[in-house]
C-alpha positions in Angstrom: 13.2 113.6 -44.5 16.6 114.0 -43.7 19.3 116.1 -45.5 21.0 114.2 -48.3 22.0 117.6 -50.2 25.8 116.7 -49.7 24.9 112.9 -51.8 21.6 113.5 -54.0 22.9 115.5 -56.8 19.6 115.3 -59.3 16.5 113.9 -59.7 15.4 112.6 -63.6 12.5 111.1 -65.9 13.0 110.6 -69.1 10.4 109.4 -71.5 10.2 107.5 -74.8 7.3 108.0 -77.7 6.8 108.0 -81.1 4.2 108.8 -83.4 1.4 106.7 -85.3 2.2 105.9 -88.9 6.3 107.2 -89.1 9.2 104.8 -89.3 11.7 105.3 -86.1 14.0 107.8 -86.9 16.8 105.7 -87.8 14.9 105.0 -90.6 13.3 108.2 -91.2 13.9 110.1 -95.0 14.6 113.8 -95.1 11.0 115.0 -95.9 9.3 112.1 -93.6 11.9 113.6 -91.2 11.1 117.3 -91.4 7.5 116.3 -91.3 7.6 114.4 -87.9 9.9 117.3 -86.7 7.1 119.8 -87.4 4.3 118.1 -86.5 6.0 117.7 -82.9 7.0 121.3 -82.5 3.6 122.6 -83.2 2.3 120.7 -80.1 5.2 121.1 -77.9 5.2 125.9 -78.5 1.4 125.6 -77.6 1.9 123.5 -74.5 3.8 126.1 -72.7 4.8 130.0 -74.4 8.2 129.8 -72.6 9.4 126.8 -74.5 12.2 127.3 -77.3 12.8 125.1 -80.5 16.3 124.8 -81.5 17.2 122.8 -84.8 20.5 120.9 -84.9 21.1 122.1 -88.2 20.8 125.9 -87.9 22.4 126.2 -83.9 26.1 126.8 -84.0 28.4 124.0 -83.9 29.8 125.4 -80.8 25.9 125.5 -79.0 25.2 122.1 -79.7 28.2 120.9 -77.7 27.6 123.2 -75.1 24.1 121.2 -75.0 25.5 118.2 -75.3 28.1 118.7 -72.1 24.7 120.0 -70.3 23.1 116.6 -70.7 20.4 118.1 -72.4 20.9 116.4 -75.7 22.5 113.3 -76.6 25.1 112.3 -79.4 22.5 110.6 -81.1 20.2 113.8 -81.6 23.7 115.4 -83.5 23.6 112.7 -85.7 19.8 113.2 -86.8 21.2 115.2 -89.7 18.5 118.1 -90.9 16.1 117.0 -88.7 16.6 116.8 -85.2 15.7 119.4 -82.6 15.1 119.9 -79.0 12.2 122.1 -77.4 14.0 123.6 -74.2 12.2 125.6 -71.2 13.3 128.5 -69.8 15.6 127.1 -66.8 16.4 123.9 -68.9 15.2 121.5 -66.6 13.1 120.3 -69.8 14.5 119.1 -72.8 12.5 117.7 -75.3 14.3 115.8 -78.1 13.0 115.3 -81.5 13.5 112.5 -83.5 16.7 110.9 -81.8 16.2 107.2 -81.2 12.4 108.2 -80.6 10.3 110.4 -82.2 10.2 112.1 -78.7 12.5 112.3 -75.8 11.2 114.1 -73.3 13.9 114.7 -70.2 13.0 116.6 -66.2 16.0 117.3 -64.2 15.2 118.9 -60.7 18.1 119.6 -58.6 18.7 117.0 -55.8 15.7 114.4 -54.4 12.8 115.3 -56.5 12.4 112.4 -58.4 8.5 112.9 -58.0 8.5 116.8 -59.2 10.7 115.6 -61.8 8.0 112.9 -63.0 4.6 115.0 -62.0 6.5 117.7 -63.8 7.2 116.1 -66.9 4.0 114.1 -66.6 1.7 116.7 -67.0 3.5 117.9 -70.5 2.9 114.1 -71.5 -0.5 114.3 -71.1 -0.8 117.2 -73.1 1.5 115.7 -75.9 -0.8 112.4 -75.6 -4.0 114.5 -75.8 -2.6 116.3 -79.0 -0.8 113.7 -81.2 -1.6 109.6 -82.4 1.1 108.1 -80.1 2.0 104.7 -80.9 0.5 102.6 -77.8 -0.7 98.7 -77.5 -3.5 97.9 -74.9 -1.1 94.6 -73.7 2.0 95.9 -73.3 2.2 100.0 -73.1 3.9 102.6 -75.3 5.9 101.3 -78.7 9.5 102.2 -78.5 12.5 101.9 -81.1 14.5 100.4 -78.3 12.8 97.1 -77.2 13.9 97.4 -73.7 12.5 100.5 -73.3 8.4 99.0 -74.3 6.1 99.6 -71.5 6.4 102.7 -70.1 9.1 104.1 -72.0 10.1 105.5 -68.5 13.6 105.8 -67.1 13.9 107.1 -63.8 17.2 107.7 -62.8 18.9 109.9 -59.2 22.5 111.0 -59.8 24.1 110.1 -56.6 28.1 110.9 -54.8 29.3 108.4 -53.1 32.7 109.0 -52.4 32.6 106.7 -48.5 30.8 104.1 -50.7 33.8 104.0 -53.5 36.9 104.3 -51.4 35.5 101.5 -49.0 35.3 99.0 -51.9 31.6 98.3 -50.7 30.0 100.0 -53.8 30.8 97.1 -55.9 28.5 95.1 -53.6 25.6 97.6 -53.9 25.5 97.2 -57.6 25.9 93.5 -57.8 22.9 93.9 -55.5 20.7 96.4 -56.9 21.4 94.7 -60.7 19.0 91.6 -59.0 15.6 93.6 -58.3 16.1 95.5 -62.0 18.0 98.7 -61.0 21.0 99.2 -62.5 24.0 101.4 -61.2 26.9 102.5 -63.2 29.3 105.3 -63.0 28.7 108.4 -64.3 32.5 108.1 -66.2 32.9 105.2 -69.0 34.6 103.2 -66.2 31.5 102.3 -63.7 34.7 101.0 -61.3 37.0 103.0 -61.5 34.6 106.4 -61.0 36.8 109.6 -61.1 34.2 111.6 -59.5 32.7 109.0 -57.0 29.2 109.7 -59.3 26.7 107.3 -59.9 23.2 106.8 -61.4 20.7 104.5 -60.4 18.1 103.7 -62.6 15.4 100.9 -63.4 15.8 98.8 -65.8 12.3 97.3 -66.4 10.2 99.4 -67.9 7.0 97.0 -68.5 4.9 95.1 -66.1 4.2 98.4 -63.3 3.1 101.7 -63.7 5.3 104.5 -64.0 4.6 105.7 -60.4 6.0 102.1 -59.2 9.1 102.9 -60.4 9.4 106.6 -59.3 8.8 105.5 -55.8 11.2 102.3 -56.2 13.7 104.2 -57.5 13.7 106.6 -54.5 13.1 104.3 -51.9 16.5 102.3 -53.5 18.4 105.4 -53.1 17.4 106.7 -49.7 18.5 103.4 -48.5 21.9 104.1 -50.5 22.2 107.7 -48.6 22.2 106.0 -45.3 24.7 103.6 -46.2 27.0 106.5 -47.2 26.3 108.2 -44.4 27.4 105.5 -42.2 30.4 105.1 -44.9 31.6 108.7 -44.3 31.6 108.3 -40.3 33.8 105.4 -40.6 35.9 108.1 -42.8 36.6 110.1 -40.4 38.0 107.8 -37.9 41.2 108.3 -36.2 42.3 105.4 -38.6 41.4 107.0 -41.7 41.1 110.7 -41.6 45.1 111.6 -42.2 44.4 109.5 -45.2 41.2 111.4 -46.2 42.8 114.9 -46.0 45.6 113.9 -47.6 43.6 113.6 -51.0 41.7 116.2 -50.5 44.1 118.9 -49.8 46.5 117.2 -52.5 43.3 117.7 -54.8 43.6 121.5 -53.9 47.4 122.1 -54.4 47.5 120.3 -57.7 44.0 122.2 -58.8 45.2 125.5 -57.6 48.9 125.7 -58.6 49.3 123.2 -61.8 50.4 124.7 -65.3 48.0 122.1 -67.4 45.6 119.9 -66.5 42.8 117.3 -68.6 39.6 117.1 -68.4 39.7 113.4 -66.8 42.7 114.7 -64.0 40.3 118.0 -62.9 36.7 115.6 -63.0 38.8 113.2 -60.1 40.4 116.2 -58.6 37.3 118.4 -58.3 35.5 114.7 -56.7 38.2 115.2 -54.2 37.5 118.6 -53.5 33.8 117.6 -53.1 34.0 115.0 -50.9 35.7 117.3 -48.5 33.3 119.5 -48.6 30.9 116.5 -47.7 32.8 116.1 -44.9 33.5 119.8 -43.3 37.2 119.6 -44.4 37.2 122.4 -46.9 34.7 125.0 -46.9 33.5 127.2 -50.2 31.6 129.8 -50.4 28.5 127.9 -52.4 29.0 124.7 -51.3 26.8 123.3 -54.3 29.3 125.2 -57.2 31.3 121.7 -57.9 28.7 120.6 -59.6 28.5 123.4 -61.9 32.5 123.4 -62.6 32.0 119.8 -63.6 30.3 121.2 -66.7 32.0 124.3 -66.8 35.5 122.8 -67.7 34.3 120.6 -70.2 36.0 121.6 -73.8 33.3 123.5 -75.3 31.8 124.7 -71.9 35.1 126.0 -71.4 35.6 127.3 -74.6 32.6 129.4 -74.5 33.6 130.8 -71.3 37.2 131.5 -72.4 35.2 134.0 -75.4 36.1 131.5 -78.0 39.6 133.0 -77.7 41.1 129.8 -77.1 42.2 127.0 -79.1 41.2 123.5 -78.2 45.0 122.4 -78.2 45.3 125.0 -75.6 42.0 124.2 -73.6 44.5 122.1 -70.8 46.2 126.0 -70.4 43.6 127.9 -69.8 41.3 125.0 -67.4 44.5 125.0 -65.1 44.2 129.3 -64.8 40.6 129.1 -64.7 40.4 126.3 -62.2 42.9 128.2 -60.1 41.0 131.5 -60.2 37.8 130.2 -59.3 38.7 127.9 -56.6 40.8 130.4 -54.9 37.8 132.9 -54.9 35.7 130.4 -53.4 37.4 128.9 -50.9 36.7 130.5 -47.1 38.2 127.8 -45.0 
């Protein structure tokens, strides 16, 4: 297979179930709550000794957002109140969410194309989480879900892609239109799917009933290693004599403005920090890792960032302190 480090970002699986004889969570009481939220946790510690439980209601305010920037729960989970948790392993590529929409979430992340470590990986905890609790499941139609689109497999398997040839060539509008036909869905990994700051995208299916789960693990990839030749053939056209002035232009302004301004948002350094990405995609700048501008992405998010400035900071002053950080870092990197 070829080397699509530079556009696969990360691989996921994330899967829906619930418990026998529980209302969804939404409608969940405090002790019926609690009870589910035990119950769950006693399997989850046995299945593997490195696994942690953290409760939303006894983790720091400040932790919870950290989580929540990481992706590894959702705003939903927050919301559970006194009794939602997530079961985390060691290098967080599991999360396991407890009683968010579901009485389980369980989430694999694996570092670019590994959809199918992500699933075999989080397939064999399912097993054991099927083996040891009454999960709700019909013989016709597959796993019971609180979210009817989600009834069959309760699987979403999704690839976080960049596509920065793709964006600035207008022809990822096409792909999506495309890809929304055969039930996978693309959208941006910003609340504008259009208008992507980062040139980031998910793809994802959208059924979830009818096939087995392998099915759409292999569909999935399949879609996107078509995608990754497309943007390979997008970023040669980049760097034609016609284009190229263009392209460093953005890029290098992307650098000055990153590395010299007095303030900057969260929203200006995410479309920045794309820029400075998609040079490195295309040899024009050269860092040291050439895989930490994923990890800033995260890192100068307000409570990411907050955490690394020691708490020190004040959030009215985050803007400050991203624009020194951001400078520091990027300067240390850089080696061409």
């Amino acid at each position: 297979m070829k080397d699509y480090s530079s556009i696969v970002i990360s691989s996921k699986i994330k899967l829906a179930r619930n418990l026998i004889g529980f209302e969804f969570p939404s409608m969940l009481d405090g002790d019926e709550g609690i009870k589910v939220l035990n119950k769950i946790a006693d399997v989850l510690l046995k299945i593997d000794n490195k696994f942690k439980l953290y409760k939303v209601k006894t983790l720091p305010e400040l932790d919870i957002h950290i989580m929540n920037e990481k992706r590894l729960i959702s705003n939903k989970l927050i919301d559970a109140c006194g009794y939602g948790a997530v079961v985390l392993s060691d290098d967080e590529s599991v999360s396991i969410m407890i009683n968010e929409t579901d009485h389980i979430c369980e989430q694999c992340t694996i570092k670019g194309l590994n959809l199918i470590s992500a699933y075999d990986k989080i397939n064999e905890i399912d097993n054991q989480i099927l083996s040891n609790l009454d999960i709700a499941y019909d013989d016709t139609i597959g796993f019971l879900t609180s979210n009817i689109n989600d009834v069959g497999t309760g699987m979403r398997a999704s690839i976080t892609l960049f596509l920065p040839a793709l964006t600035l060539s207008n022809k990822i509008r096409e792909i999506i239109s495309s890809l929304s036909n055969q039930g996978i869905e693309m959208t941006g990994f910003s609340d504008d799917d259009l208008d992507n700051r980062a040139y980031t995208y998910n793809v994802f299916n959208t059924q979830t009933i009818g096939k087995k789960e392998t099915d759409y693990v292999v569909r999935i990839t399949e879609c996107v290693l078509k995608i990754c030749e497309m943007e390979i053939r997008a970023r040669t056209e980049l760097l034609s004599i016609n284009n190229i002035d263009d392209v460093k232009d953005k890029i290098f302004r992307a650098w000055g403005i990153l590395t010299n301004c007095y303030k900057i948002s969260v929203s200006e350094t995410q479309k920045l920090l794309g820029e400075l990405k998609m040079g490195v995609a295309l040899d024009l700048i050269r860092f040291k890792d050439v895989n930490f501008i994923d990890q800033v992405m995260i890192d100068i998010l307000p409570y990411s960032l907050t955490k690394i400035s020691g708490s020190k900071v004040a959030i009215s002053d985050l803007d400050n302190f991203r624009a020194t950080f951001l400078s520091n870092l990027l300067k240390s990197k850089r080696i061409k």
